[in-house]
C-alpha positions in Angstrom: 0.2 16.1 20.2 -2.5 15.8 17.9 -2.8 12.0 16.4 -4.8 11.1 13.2 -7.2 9.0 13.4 -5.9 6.2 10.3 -2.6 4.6 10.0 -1.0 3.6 6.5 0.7 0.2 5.7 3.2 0.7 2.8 4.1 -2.7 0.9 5.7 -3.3 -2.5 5.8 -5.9 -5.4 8.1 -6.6 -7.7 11.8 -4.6 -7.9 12.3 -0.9 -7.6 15.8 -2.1 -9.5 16.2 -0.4 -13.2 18.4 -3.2 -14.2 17.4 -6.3 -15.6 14.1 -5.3 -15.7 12.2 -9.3 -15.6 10.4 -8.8 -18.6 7.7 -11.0 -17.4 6.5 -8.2 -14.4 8.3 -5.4 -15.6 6.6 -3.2 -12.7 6.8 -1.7 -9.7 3.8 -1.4 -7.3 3.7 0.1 -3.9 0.2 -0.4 -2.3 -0.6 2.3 0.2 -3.7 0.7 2.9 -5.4 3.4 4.9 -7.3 1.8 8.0 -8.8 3.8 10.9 -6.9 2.5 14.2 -10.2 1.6 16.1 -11.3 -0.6 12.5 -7.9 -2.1 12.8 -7.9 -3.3 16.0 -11.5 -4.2 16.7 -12.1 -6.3 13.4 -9.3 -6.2 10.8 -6.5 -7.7 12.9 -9.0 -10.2 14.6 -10.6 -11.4 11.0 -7.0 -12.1 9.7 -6.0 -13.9 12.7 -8.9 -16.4 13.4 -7.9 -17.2 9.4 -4.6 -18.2 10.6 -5.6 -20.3 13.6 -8.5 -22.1 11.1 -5.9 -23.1 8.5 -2.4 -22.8 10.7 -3.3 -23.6 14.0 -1.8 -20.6 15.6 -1.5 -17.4 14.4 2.6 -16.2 14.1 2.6 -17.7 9.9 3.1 -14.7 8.0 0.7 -14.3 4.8 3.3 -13.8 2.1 1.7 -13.3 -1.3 4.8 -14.8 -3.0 4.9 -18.0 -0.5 1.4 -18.6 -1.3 1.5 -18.2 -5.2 4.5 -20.5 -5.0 3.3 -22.9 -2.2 6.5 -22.5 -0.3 6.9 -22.8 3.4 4.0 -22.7 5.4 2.1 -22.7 2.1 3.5 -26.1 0.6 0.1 -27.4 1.4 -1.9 -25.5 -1.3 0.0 -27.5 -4.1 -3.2 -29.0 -4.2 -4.8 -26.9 -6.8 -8.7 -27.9 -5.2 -7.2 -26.9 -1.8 -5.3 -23.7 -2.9 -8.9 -22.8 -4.8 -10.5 -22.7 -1.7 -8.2 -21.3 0.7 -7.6 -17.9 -2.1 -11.5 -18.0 -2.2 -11.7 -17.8 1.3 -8.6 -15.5 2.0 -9.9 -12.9 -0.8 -13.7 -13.2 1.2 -12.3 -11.8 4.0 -10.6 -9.3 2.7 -13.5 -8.0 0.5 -15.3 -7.5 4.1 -12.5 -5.5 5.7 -13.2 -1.6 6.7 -9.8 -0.1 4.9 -8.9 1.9 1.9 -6.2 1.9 -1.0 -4.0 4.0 -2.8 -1.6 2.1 -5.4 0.9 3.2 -7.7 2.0 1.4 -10.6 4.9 1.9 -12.4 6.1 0.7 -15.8 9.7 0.5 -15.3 10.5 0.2 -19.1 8.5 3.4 -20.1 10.2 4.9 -17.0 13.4 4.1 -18.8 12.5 5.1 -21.9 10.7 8.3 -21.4 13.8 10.0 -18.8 17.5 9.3 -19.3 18.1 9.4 -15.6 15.1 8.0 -14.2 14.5 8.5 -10.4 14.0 5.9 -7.9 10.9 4.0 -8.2 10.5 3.2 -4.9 11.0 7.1 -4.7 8.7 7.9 -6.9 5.7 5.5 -5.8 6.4 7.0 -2.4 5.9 10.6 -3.3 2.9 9.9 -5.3 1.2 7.8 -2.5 1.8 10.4 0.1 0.4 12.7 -1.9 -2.7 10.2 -2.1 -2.9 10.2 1.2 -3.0 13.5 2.2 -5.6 14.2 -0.5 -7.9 11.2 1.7 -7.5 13.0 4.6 -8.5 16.1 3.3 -11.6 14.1 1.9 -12.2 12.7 5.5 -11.7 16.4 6.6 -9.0 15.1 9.1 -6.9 18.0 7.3 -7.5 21.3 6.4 -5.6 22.7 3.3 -3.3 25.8 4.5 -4.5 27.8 2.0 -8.1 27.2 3.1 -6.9 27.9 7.0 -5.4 31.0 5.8 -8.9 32.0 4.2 -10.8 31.1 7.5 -8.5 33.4 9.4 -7.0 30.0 11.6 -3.3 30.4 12.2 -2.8 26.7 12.7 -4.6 24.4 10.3 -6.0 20.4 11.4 -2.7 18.4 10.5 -2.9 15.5 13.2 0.3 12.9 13.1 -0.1 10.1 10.9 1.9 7.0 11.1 3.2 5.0 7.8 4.4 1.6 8.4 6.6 0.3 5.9 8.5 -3.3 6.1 12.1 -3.3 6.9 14.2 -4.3 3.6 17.8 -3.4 4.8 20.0 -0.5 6.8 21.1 1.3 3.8 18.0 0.6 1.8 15.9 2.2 5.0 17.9 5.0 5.5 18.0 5.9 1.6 14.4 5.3 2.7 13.9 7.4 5.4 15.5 10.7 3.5 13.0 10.4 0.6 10.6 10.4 3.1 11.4 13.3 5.2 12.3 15.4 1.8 8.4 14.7 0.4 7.0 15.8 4.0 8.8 18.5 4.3 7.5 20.0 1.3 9.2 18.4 -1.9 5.9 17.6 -3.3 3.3 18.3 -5.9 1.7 20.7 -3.5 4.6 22.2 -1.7 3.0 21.6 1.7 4.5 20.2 4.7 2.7 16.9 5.2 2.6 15.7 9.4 3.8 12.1 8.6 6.0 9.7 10.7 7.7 6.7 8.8 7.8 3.5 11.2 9.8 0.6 10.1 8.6 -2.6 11.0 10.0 -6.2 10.5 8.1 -8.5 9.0 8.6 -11.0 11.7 6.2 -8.0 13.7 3.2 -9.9 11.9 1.7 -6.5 11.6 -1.4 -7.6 9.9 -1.8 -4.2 8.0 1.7 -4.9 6.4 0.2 -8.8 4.8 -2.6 -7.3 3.5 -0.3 -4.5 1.6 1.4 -7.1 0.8 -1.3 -9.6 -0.7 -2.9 -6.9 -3.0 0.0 -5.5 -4.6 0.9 -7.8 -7.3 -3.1 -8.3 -8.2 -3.3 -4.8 -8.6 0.2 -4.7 -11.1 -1.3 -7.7 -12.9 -4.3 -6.1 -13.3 -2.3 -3.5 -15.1 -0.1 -5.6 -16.6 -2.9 -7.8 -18.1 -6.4 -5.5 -18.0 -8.2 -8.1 -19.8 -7.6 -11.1 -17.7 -10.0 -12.4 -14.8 -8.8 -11.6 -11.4 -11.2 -11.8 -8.4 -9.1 -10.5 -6.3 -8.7 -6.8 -8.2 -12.7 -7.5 -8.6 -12.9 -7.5 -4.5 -10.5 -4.2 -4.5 -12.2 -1.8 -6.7 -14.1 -1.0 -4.1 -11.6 -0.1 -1.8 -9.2 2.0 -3.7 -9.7 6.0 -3.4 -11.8 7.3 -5.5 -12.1 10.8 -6.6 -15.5 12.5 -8.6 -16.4 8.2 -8.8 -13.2 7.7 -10.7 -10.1 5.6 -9.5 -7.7 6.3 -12.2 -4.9 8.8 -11.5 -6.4 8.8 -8.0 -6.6 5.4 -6.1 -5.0 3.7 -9.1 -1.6 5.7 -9.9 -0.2 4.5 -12.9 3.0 6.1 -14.3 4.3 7.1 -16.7 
């Protein structure tokens, strides 16, 4: 079997929920980060653990992007606003250094609502249009050749190695619900009708996957920075950089807002 070269983290923020939509984040944001497997092992797990161990001690605390805006658990320490300052500074330092790459999707749950009187799933929706985001990197990073453009070279089998998309565990039901939507967009229920050679993993969050804390610690920036385009955030600052970019352009591309 063929194996690709990346793995994908999936991570959320905010509710996929269409009910009492919090009118203060009325979004919902799944980040999609693409890392090559050698990248990943030989410097972005290492960088976010020697982190841990400078600030923690050891390295099993999990980097929660809602523990550490709220300064709960492991985090209570950062109540003081000099000390939080320079641990975000820090935290968002090393990320702007690490080899990865980004696909987000956005969406506004209230124009959702009000554009579609049954509106689908966001979670199911942010999931299609991601996939589709990745396989459109690969493509780029000529990992994967289109079938049409197999069929044109005279190849009967086009390059489609196995990619691997960890997402975080959220519940049986919610996973399996999960798991269908997944094998429904890769098996050709997508924008481009093509089979796509993905494999969901689920992983706990207790794993510490450190893949699955940085998915998690850009999310939210990202929707703010959505939510809120003309406010200062560092943090989206750092991330430009890393989100997909097609013809120099992230919108629609690396940056998926919807509707």
């Amino acid at each position: 079997m063929s194996l690709s070269e990346y793995m994908v983290f999936v991570d959320e923020s905010g509710s996929p929920s269409m009910g009492n939509i919090d009118p203060n984040y009325p979004l919902f944001v799944l980040a999609f980060l693409i890392v090559k497997k050698d990248e990943y092992v030989s410097s972005l797990t290492p960088a976010i653990q020697r982190f841990k161990f400078k600030h923690f001690g050891h390295d099993q605390v999990i980097l929660h992007e809602r523990d550490i805006r709220k300064d709960i658990g492991a985090f209570s320490g950062l109540k003081n606003p000099a000390i939080k300052v320079s641990f975000l500074d820090e935290l968002t330092t090393i990320i702007a250094g690490l080899p990865f790459h980004l696909a987000c999707v956005v969406i506004d749950k209230d124009g959702h609502k009000k554009r579609y009187s049954s509106p689908i799933n966001p979670y199911h929706l942010g999931l299609e249009f991601g996939l589709e985001r990745v396989r459109n990197f690969l493509i780029q990073q000529k990992e994967w050749i289109e079938p049409s453009v197999a069929v044109h070279l005279g190849q009967v089998e086009h390059f489609n190695p196995k990619l691997h998309v960890i997402v975080e565990k959220r519940g049986k039901a919610e996973d399996d619900d999960l798991e269908l939507e997944f094998r429904r967009i890769c098996d050709g229920s997508n924008f481009h009708g093509e089979k796509f050679n993905f494999e969901v993993v689920f992983s706990d969050k207790k794993s510490n996957a450190a893949g699955l804390q940085i998915a998690d610690l850009v999310a939210r920036p990202i929707g703010i920075s959505v939510l809120r385009p003309g406010q200062s955030n560092r943090a989206v600052d750092v991330l430009q950089s890393k989100l997909l970019k097609k013809n120099g352009k992230t919108d629609g591309y690396g940056l998926k807002k919807f509707p």
